[in-house]
C-alpha positions as CSV (number, residue, x, y, z in Angstrom):
1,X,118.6,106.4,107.2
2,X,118.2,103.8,110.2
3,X,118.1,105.1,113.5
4,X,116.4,104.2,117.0
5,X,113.4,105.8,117.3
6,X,110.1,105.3,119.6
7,X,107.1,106.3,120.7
8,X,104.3,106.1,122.8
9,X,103.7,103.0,125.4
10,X,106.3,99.8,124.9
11,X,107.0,97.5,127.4
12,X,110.6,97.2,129.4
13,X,111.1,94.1,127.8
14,X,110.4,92.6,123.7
15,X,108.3,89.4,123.4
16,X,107.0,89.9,127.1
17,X,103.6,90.7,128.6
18,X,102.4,94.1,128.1
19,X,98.6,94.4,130.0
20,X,95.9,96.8,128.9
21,X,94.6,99.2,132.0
22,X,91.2,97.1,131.9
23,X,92.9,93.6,131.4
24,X,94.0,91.5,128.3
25,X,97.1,92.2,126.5
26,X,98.0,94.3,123.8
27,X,99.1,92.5,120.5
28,X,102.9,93.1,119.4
29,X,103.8,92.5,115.8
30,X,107.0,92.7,115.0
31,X,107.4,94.6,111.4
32,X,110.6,93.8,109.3
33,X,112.6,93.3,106.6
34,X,114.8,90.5,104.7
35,X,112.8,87.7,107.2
36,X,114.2,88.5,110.6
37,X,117.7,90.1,109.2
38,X,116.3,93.2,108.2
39,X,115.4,96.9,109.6
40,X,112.6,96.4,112.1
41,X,110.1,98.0,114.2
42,X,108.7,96.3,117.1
43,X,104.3,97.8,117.6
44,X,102.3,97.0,120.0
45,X,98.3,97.2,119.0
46,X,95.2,97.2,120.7
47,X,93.7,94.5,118.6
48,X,94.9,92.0,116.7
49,X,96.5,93.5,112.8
50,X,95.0,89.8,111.4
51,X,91.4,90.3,111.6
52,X,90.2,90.2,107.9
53,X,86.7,89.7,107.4
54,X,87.1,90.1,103.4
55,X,90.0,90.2,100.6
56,X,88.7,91.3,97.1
57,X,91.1,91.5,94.3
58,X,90.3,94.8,92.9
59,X,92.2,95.5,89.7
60,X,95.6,95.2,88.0
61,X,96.7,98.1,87.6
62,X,100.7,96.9,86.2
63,X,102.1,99.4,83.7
64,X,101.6,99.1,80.4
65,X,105.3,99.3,78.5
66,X,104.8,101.3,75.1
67,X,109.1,101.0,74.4
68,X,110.9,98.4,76.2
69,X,114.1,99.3,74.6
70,X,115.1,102.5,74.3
71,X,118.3,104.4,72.9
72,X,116.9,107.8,72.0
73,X,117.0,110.8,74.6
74,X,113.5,111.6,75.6
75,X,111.8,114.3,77.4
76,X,108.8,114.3,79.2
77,X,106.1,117.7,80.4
78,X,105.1,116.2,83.6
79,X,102.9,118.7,83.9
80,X,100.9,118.2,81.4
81,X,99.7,115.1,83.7
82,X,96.1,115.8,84.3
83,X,94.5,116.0,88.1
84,X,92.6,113.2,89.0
85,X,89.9,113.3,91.4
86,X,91.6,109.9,93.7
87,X,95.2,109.7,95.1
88,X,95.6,105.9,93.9
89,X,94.2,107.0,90.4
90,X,96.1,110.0,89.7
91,X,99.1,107.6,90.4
92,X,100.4,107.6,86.7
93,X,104.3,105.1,86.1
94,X,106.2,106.5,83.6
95,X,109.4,104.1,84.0
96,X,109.9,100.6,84.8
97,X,112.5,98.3,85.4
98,X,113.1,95.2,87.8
99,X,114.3,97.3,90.3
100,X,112.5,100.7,90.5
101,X,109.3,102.2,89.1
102,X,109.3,106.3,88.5
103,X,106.2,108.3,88.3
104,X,103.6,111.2,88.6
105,X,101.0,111.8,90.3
106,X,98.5,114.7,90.7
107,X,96.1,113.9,93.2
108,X,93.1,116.5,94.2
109,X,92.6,114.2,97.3
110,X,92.9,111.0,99.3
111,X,89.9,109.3,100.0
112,X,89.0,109.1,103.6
113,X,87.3,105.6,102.3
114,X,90.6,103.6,102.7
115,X,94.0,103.4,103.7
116,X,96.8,102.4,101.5
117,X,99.3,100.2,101.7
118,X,102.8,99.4,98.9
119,X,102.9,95.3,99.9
120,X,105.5,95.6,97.1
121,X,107.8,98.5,97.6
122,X,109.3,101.3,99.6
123,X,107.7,104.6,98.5
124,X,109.8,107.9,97.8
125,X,107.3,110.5,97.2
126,X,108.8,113.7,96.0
127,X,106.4,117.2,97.0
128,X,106.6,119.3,94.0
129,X,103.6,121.3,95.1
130,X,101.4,121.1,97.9
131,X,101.5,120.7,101.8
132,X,99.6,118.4,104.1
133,X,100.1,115.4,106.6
134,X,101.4,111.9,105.8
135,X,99.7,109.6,108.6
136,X,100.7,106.2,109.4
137,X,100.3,103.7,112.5
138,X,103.7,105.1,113.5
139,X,102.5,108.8,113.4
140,X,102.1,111.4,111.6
141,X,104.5,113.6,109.4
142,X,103.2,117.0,107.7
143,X,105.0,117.9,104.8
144,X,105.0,120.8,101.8
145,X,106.9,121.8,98.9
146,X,110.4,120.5,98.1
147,X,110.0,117.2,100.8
148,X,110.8,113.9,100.3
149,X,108.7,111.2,101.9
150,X,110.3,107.7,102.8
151,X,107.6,105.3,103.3
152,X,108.9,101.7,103.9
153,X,107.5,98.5,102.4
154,X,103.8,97.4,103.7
155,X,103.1,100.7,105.8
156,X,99.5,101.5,105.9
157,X,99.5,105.4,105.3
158,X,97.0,108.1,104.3
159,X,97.6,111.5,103.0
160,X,95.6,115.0,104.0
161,X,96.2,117.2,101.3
162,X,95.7,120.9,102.4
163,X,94.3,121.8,99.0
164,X,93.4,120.0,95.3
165,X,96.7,121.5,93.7
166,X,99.0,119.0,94.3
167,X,101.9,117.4,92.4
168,X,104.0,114.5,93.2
169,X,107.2,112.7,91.7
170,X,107.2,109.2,93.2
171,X,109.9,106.0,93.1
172,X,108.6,103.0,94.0
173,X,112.0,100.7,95.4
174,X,111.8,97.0,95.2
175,X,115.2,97.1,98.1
176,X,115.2,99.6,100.8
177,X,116.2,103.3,100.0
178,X,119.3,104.1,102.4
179,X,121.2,107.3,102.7
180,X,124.7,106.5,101.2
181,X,127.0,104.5,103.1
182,X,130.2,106.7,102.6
183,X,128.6,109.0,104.5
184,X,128.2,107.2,108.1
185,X,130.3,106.2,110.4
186,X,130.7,102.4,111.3
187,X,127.8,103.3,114.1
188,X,125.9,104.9,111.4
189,X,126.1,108.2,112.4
190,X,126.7,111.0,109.4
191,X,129.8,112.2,109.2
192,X,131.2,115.9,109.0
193,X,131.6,115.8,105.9
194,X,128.1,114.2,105.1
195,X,126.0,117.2,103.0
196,X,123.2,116.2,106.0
197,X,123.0,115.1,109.2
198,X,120.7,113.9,111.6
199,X,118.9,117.0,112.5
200,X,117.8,117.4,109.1
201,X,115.8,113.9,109.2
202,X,112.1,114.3,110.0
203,X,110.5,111.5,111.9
204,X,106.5,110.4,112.7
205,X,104.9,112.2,115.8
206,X,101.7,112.8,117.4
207,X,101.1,109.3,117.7
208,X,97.2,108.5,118.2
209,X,95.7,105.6,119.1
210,X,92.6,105.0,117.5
211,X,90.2,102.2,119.4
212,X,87.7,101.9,117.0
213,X,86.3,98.5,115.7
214,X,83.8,98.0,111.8
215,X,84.9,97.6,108.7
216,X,88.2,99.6,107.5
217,X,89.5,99.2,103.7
218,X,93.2,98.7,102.9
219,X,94.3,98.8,99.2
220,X,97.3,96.7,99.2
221,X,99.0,96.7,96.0
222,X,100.5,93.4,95.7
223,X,102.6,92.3,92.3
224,X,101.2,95.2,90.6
225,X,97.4,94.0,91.4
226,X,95.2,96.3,94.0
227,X,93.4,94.2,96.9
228,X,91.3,95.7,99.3
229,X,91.4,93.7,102.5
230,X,88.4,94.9,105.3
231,X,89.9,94.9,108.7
232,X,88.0,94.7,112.1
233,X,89.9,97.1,113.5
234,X,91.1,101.0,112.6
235,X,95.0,99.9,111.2
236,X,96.2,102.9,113.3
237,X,95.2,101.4,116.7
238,X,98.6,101.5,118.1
239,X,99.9,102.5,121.5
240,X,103.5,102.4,121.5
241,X,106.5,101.3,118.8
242,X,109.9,101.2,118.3
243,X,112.7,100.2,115.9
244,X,114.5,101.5,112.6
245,X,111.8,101.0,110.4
246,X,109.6,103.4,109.8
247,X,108.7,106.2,107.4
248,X,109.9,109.7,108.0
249,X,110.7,113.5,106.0
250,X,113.6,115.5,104.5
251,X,113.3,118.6,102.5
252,X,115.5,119.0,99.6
253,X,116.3,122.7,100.8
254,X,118.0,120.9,103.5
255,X,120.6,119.4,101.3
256,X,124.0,121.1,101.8
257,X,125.6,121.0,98.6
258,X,129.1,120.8,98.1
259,X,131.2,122.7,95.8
260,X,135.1,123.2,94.6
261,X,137.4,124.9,92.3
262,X,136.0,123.2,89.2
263,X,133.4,121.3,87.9
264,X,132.3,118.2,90.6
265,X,131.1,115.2,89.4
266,X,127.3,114.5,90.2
267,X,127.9,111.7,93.0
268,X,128.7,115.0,95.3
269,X,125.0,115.8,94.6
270,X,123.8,112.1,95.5
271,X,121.4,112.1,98.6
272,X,120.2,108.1,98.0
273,X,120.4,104.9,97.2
274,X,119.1,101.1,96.6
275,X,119.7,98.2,95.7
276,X,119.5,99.2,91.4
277,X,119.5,103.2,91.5
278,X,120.3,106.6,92.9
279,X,118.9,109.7,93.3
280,X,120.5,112.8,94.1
281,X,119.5,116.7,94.7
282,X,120.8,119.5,93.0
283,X,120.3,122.7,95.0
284,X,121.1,126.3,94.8
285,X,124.3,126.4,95.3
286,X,127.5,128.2,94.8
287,X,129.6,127.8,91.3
288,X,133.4,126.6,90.9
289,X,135.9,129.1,91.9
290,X,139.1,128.4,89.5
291,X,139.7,131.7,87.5
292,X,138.5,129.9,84.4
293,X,136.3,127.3,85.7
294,X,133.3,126.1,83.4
295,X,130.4,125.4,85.4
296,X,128.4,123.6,82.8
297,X,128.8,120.4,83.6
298,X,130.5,118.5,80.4
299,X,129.9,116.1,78.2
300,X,129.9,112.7,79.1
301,X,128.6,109.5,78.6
302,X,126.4,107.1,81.1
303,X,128.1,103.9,80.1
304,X,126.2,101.6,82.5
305,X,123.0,103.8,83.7
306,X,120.2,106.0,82.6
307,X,119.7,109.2,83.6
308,X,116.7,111.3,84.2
309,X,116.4,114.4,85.5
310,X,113.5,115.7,87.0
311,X,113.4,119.7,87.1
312,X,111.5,121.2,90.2
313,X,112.4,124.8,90.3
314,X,115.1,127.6,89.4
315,X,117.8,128.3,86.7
316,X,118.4,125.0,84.3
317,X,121.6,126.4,83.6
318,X,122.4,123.0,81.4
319,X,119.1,123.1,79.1
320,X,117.1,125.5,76.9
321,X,113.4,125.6,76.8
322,X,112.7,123.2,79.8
323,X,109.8,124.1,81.8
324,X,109.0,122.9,86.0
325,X,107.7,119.2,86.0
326,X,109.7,118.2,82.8
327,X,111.6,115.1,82.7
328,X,114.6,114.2,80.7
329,X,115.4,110.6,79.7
330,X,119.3,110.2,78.5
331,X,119.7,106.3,78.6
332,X,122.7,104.5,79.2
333,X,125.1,103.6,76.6
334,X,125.4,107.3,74.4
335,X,127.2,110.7,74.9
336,X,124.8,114.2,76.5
337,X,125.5,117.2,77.6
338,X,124.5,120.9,77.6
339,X,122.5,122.4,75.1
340,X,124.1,124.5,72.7
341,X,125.0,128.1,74.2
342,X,125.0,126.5,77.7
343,X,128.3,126.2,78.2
344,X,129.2,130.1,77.1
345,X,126.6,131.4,79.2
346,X,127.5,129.4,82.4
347,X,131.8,130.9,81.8
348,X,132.0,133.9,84.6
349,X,128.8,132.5,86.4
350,X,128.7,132.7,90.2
351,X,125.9,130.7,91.3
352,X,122.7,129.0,90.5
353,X,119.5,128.2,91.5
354,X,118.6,125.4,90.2
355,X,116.0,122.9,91.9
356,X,115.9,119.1,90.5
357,X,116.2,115.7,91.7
358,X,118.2,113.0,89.6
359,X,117.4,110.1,89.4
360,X,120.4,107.5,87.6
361,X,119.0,103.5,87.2
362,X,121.7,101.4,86.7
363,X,119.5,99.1,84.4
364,X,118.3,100.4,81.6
365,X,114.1,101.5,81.8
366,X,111.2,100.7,80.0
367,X,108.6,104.0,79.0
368,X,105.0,103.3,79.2
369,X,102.1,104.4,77.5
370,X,101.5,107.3,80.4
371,X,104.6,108.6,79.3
372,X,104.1,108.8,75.6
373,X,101.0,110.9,76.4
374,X,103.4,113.5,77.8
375,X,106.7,113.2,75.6
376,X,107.8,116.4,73.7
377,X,108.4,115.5,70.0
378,X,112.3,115.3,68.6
379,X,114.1,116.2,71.8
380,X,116.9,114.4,71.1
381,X,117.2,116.5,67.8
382,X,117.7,119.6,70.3
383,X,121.7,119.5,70.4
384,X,121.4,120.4,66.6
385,X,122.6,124.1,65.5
386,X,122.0,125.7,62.1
């Protein structure tokens, strides 16, 4: 979702002198991606972001695979994930593969001992419960239930939770996440026809400058290994910025789905995508209209990606017994579909309210141990009838 955006103090010109009230200059650093060929944001600092007085590798903390090859459809009770007392502890991957890595997390807090920083990759961060405020060097962004957070590559964020009940579905993207190109113009604007537009986008505010000098942790994860650096200076010490990179909010209940006379294929419910992966929302919305329409979606088979499904809230018109926070796992290469009785019940239905994000790798996933702690036994044994 590039767009211009700015705030605070910049100078007229890039790469000129910008002088501080009292004298000196403040210290641009130009933030980007792909080497110089990339999105880009353009800060301007009161210090210098390169003082380190310490780097300290801290720990790996990689995932550990428990099946690297998988053809069996698998389901997962994400909540069953226990709380944990630290934000970077209660981060928990479930899925892996070379281009994305899905996971849970149930944090009680964020400790105001350091700031955080994905040296690795760009950061979705799904809000399935709790509200508080993402803040960054570019601002800050308060979110709640049903957001998604879009936190580019190497941005140094931390996270007030308004409470300890919180629970989080996160991708972590090794390429940039990007709204779908078929739906902007050749300006990048959305189009009519786009199921969002600009307006629905969220972006950093209340930018404060913080002048403060000591000794401020980062974690940087870095190749799957934590480092804490120490910094001079407080990483949000920034006066002004602008650019296209930068992280900012949407809300699934913003997604406008779209609907027709009979059963849509689930790219009309697709609200991102990378470089190895998409994820979609499916929303409350209106059921096909042709007198004898089926809504359940049919069977069909994911020939060259997996799917998971994530379910957040609502009807699960498509599956029996599945529960908020529960995962399904249909990998690439084999028929799925509805449960048994799912497609009866859906014939005459008008609407639904389901609540789920989708997330389809095109590469097939590897589970780790985390996740074998929350499968639900024989799930792929569910389609049977007696």
């Amino acid at each position: 979702m590039p767009r211009y955006h700015k705030l605070g103090s910049i100078p007229d010109k890039r790469h000129t002198t910008f002088e501080k009230p009292n004298g000196g200059l403040y210290q641009e650093e130009l933030f980007g991606t792909a080497g110089f060929a990339g999105m880009s944001s353009l800060i301007y600092h009161l210090y210098p972001p390169t003082v380190v007085s310490e780097v300290r590798r801290v720990e790996d903390i990689s995932p550990k695979i428990a099946i690297d090859k998988n053809m069996k459809a698998l389901s997962f009770k994400g909540f069953s994930l226990p709380a944990e007392d630290d934000y970077i502890k209660s981060r928990k991957t479930l899925f892996a593969n070379n281009d994305l890595h899905i996971g849970l997390a149930a944090p009680k807090a964020f400790s105001k001992d350091y700031f955080y920083r994905n040296s690795d990759a760009d950061e979705m961060l799904f809000v399935h419960i709790g509200s508080g405020k993402l803040r960054t060097m570019y601002g800050n962004i308060d979110f709640k239930y049903g957001d998604y957070l879009i936190i580019p590559r190497g941005t140094t964020y931390q996270i007030d939770f308004d409470s300890e009940d919180n629970r989080l579905l996160y991708i972590e993207s090794f390429s940039p996440i990007l709204s779908p190109n078929r739906y902007r113009n050749n300006f990048g604007q959305f189009l009519e026809h786009s199921p969002f537009c600009e307006r629905d986008f969220r972006l950093p505010k209340d930018l404060k400058t913080h002048d403060e000098k000591g000794e401020f942790k980062v974690l940087s994860k870095k190749q799957g290994v934590i480092w804490e650096y120490t910094h001079a200076n407080h990483p949000f010490d920034v006066v002004g910025w602008d650019g296209f990179n930068y992280p900012y909010a949407f809300s699934i209940h913003d997604f406008e789905p779209i609907t027709g006379r009979i059963h849509m294929p689930p790219p009309i419910h697709q609200q991102w995508e990378a470089a190895g992966f998409v994820v979609c929302s499916f929303v409350p919305r209106m059921y096909d209209y042709h007198p004898k329409s089926i809504p359940a979606p049919y069977h069909h088979s994911n020939i060259d990606s997996e799917e998971l499904l994530y379910y957040v809230d609502g009807d699960f018109m498509s599956r029996n017994n599945i529960e908020k926070g529960q995962i399904t796992l249909h990998p690439g290469g084999i028929p799925h579909g509805p449960h048994p009785g799912a497609i009866e019940r859906s014939v005459g239905k008008k609407e639904t309210g389901e609540l789920a994000v989708m997330i389809d790798p095109f590469k097939p996933v590897m589970i780790t141990e985390e996740a074998m702690k929350l499968q639900v036994d024989d799930y792929y044994k569910s389609w049977i009838t007696d």
